[in-house]
ZAZAVO-360246 format. One record per atom (N, C-alpha, C): atom name; x, y, z. Coordinates in steps of 0.001 Angstrom, whole numbers, plus 500000, padded with zeros to 6 digits. Layout:
N
<rec><a>CA</a><xx>X</xx><yy>Y</yy><zz>Z</zz></rec>
...
! end
This chain:
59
<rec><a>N</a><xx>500849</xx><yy>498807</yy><zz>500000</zz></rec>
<rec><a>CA</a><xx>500000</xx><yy>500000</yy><zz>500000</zz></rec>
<rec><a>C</a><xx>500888</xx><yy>501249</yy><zz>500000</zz></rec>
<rec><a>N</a><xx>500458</xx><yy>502040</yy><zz>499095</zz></rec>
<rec><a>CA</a><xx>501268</xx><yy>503099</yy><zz>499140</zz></rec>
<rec><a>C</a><xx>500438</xx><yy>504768</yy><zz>500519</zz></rec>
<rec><a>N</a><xx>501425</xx><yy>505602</yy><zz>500502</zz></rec>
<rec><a>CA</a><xx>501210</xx><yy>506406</yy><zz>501725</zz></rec>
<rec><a>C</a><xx>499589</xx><yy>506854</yy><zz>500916</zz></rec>
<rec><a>N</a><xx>499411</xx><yy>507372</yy><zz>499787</zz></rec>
<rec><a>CA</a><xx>498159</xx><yy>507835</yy><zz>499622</zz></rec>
<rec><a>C</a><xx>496923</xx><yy>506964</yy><zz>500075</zz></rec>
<rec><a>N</a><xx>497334</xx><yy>505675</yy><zz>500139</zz></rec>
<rec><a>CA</a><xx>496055</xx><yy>504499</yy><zz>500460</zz></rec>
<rec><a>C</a><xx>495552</xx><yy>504273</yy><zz>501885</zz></rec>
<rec><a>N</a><xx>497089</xx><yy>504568</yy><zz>502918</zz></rec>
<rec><a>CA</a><xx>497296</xx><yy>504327</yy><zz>504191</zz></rec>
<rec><a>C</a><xx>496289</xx><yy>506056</yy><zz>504845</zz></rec>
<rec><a>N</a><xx>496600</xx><yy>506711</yy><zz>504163</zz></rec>
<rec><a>CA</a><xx>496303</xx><yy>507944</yy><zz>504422</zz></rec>
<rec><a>C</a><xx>494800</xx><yy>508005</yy><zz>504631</zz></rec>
<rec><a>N</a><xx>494281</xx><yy>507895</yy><zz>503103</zz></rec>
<rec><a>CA</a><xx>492715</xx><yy>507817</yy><zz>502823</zz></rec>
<rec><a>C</a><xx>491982</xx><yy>506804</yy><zz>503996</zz></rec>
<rec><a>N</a><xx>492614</xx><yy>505543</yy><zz>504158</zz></rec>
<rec><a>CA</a><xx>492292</xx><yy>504540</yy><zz>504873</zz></rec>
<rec><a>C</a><xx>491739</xx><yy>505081</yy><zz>506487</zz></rec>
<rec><a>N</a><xx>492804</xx><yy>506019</yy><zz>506930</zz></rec>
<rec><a>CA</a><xx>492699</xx><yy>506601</yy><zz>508285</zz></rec>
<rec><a>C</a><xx>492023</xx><yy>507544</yy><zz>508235</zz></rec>
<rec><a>N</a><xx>491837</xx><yy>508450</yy><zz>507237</zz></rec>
<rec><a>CA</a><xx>490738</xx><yy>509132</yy><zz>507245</zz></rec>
<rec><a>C</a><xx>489307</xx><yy>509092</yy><zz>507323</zz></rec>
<rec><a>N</a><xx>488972</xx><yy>507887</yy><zz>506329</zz></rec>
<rec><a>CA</a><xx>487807</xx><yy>506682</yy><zz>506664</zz></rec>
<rec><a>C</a><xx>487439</xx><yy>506081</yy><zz>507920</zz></rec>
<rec><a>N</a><xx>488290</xx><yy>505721</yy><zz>508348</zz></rec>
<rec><a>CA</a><xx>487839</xx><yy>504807</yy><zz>509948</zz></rec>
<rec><a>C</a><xx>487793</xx><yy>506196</yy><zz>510812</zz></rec>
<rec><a>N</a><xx>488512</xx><yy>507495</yy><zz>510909</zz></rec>
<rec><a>CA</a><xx>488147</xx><yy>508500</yy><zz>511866</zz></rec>
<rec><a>C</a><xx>487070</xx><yy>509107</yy><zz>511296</zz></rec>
<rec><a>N</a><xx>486430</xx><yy>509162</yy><zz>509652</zz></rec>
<rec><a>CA</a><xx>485281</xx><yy>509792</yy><zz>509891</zz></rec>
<rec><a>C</a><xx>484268</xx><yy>508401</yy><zz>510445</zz></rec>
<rec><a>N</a><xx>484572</xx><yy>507142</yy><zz>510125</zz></rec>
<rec><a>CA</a><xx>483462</xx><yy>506437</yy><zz>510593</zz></rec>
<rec><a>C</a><xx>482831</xx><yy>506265</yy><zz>512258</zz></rec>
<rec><a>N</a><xx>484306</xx><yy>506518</yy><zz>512981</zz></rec>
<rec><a>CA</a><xx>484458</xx><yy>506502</yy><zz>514720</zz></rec>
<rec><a>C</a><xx>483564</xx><yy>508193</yy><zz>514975</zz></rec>
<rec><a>N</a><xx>483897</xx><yy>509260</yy><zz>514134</zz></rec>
<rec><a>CA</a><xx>483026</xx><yy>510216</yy><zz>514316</zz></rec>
<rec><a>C</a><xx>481557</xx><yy>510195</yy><zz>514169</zz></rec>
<rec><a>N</a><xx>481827</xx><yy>509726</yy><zz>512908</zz></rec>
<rec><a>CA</a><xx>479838</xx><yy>509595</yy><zz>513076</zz></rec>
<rec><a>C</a><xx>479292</xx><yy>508912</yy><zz>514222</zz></rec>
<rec><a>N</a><xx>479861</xx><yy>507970</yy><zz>514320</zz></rec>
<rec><a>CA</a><xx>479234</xx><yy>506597</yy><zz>515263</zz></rec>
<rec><a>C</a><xx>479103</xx><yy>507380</yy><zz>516482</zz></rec>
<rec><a>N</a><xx>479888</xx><yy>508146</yy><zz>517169</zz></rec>
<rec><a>CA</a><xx>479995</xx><yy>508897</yy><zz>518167</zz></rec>
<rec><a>C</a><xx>478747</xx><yy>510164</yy><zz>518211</zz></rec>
<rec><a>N</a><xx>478214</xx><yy>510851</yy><zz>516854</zz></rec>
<rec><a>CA</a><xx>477446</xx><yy>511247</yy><zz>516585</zz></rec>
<rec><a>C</a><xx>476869</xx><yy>511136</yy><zz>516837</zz></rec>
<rec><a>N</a><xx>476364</xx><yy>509973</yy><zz>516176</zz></rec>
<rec><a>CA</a><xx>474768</xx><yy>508918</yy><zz>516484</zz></rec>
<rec><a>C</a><xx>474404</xx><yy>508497</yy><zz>517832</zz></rec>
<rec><a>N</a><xx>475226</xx><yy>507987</yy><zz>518614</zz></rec>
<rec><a>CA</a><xx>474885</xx><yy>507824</yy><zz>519871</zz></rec>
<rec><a>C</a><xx>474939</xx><yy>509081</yy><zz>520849</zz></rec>
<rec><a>N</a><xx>475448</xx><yy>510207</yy><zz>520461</zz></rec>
<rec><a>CA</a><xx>474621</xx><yy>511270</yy><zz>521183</zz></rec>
<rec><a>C</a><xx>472917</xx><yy>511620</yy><zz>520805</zz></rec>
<rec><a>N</a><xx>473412</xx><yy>511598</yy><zz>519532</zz></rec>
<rec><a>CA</a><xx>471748</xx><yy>511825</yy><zz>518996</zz></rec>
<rec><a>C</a><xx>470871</xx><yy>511000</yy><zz>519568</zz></rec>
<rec><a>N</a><xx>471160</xx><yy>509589</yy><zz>519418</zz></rec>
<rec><a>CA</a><xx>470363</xx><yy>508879</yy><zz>519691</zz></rec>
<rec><a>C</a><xx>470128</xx><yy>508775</yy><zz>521460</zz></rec>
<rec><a>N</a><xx>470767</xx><yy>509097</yy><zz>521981</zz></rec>
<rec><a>CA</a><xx>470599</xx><yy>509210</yy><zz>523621</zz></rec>
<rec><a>C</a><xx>470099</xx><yy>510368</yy><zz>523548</zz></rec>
<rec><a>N</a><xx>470416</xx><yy>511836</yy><zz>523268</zz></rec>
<rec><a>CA</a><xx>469220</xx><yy>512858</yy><zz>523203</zz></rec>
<rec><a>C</a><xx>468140</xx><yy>512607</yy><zz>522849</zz></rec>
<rec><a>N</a><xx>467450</xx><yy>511713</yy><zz>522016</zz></rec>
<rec><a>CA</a><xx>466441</xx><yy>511506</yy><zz>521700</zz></rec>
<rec><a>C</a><xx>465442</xx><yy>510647</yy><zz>522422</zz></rec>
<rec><a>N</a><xx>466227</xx><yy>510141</yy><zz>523541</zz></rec>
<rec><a>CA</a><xx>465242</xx><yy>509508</yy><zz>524472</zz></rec>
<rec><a>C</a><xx>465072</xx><yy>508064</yy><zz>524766</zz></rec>
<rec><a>N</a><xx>465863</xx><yy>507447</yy><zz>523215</zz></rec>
<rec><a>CA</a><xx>465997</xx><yy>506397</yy><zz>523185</zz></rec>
<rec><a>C</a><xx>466517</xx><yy>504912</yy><zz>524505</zz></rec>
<rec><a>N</a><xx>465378</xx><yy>504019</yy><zz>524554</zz></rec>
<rec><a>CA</a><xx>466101</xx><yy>502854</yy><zz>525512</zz></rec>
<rec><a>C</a><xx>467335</xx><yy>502643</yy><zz>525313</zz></rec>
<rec><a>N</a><xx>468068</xx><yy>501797</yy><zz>526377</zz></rec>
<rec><a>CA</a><xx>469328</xx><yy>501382</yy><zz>525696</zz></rec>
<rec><a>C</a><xx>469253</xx><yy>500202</yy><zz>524628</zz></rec>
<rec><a>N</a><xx>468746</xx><yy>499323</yy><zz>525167</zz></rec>
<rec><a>CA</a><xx>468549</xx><yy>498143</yy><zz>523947</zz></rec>
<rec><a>C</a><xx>467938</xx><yy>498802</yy><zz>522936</zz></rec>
<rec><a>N</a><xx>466964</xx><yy>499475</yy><zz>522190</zz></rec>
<rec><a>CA</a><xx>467084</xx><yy>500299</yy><zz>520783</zz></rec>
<rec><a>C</a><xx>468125</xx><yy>501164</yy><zz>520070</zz></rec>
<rec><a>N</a><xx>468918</xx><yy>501680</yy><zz>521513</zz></rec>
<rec><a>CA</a><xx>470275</xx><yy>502228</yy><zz>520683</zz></rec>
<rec><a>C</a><xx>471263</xx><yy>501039</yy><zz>520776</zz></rec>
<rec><a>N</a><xx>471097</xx><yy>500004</yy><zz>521090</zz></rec>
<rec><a>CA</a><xx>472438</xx><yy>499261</yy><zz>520925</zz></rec>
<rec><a>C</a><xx>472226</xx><yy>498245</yy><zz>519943</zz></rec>
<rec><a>N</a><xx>470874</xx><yy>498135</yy><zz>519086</zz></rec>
<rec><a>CA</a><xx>470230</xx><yy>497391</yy><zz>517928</zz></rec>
<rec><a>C</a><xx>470722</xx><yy>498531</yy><zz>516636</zz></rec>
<rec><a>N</a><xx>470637</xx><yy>500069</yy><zz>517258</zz></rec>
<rec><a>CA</a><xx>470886</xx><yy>500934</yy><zz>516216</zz></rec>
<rec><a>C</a><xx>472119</xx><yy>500841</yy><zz>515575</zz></rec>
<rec><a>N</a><xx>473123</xx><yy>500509</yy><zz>516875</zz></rec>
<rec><a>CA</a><xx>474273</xx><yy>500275</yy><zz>516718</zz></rec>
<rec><a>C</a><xx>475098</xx><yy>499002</yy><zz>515794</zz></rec>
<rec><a>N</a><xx>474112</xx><yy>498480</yy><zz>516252</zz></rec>
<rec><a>CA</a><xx>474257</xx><yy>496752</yy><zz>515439</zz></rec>
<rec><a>C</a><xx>474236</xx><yy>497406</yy><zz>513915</zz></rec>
<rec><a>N</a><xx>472845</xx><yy>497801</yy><zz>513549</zz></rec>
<rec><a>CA</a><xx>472667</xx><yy>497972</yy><zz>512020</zz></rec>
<rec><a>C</a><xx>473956</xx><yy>498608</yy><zz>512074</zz></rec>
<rec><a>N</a><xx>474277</xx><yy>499965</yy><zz>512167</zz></rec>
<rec><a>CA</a><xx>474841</xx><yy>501017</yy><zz>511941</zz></rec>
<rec><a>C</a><xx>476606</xx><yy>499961</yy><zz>511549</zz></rec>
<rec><a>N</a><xx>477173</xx><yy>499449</yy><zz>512288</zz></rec>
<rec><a>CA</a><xx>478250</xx><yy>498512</yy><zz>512419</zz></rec>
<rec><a>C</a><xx>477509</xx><yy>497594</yy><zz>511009</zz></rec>
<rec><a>N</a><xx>477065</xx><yy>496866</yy><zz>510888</zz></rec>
<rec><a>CA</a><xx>476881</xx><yy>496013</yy><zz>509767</zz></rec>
<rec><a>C</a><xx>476956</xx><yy>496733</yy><zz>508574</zz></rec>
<rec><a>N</a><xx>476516</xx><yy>497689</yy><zz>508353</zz></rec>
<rec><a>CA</a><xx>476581</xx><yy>498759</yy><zz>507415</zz></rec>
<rec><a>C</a><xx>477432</xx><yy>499088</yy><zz>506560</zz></rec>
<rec><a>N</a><xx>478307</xx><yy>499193</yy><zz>507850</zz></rec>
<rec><a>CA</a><xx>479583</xx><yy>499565</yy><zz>507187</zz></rec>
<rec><a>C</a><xx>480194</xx><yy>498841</yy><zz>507206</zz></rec>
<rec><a>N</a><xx>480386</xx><yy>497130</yy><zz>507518</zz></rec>
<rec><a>CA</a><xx>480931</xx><yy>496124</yy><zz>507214</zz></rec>
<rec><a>C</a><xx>480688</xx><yy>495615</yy><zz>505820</zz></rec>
<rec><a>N</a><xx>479159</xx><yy>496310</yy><zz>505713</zz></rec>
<rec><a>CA</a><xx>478534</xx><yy>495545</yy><zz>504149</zz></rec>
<rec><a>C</a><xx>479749</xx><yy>496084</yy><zz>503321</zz></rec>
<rec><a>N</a><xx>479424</xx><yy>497613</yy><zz>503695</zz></rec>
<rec><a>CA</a><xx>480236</xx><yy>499084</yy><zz>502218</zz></rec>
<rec><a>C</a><xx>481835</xx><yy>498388</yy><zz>502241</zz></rec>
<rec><a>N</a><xx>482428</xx><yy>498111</yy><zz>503561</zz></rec>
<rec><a>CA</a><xx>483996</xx><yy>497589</yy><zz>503206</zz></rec>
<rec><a>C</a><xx>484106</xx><yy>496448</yy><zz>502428</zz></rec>
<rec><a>N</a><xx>482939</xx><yy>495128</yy><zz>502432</zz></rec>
<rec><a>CA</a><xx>483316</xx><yy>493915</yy><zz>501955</zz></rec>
<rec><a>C</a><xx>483292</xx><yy>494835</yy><zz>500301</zz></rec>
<rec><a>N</a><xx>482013</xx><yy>495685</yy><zz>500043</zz></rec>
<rec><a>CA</a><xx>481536</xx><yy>495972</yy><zz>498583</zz></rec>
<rec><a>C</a><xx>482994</xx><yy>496666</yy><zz>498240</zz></rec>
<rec><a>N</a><xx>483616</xx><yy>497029</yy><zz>498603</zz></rec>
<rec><a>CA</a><xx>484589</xx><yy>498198</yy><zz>498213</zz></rec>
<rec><a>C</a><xx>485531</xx><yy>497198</yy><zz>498156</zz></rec>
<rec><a>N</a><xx>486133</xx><yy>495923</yy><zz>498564</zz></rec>
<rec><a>CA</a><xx>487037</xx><yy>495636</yy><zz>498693</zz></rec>
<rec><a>C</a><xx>486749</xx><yy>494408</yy><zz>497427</zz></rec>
<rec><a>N</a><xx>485583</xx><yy>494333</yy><zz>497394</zz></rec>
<rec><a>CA</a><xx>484815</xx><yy>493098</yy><zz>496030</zz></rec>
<rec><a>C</a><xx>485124</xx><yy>494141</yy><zz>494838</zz></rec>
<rec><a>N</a><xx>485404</xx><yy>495409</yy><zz>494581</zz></rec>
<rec><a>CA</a><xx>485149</xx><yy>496061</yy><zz>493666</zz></rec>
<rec><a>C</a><xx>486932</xx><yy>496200</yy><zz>493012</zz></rec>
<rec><a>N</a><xx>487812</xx><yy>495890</yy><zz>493790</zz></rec>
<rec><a>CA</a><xx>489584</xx><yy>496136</yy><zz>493638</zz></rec>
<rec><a>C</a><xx>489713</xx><yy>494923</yy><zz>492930</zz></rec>
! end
C-alpha cells in the first residue's frame, strides 16, 4: 500500500468513529432505551461492514 492508500484509509475509519459517536449522542438525546440504541448500533456497524466487503469486492 502506498502512503496515499494508508492515508485515505485513516481518514475513513476517523470519519466512521466520528459519526458513530454522533449517532449515539443523537440517539441518547432523543430519548431512546438502551437496547434500541444498541440494535441501532448493530445495524449502523453492519453497514459499514457491508460498504467495506463491497469496496474491497470492487479492487
Amino acid at each position: 500500500m502506498n502512503k496515499l492508500t494508508v492515508a485515505a484509509s485513516v481518514l475513513i475509519g476517523i470519519f466512521i468513529i466520528a459519526f458513530a459517536a454522533v449517532l449515539i449522542v443523537a440517539i441518547r438525546l432523543a430519548g431512546l432505551s438502551p437496547g434500541d440504541t444498541a440494535l441501532l448500533i448493530i445495524v449502523y456497524a453492519l453497514t459499514i461492514l457491508s460498504a467495506i466487503r463491497g469496496l474491497r469486492w470492487l479492487r
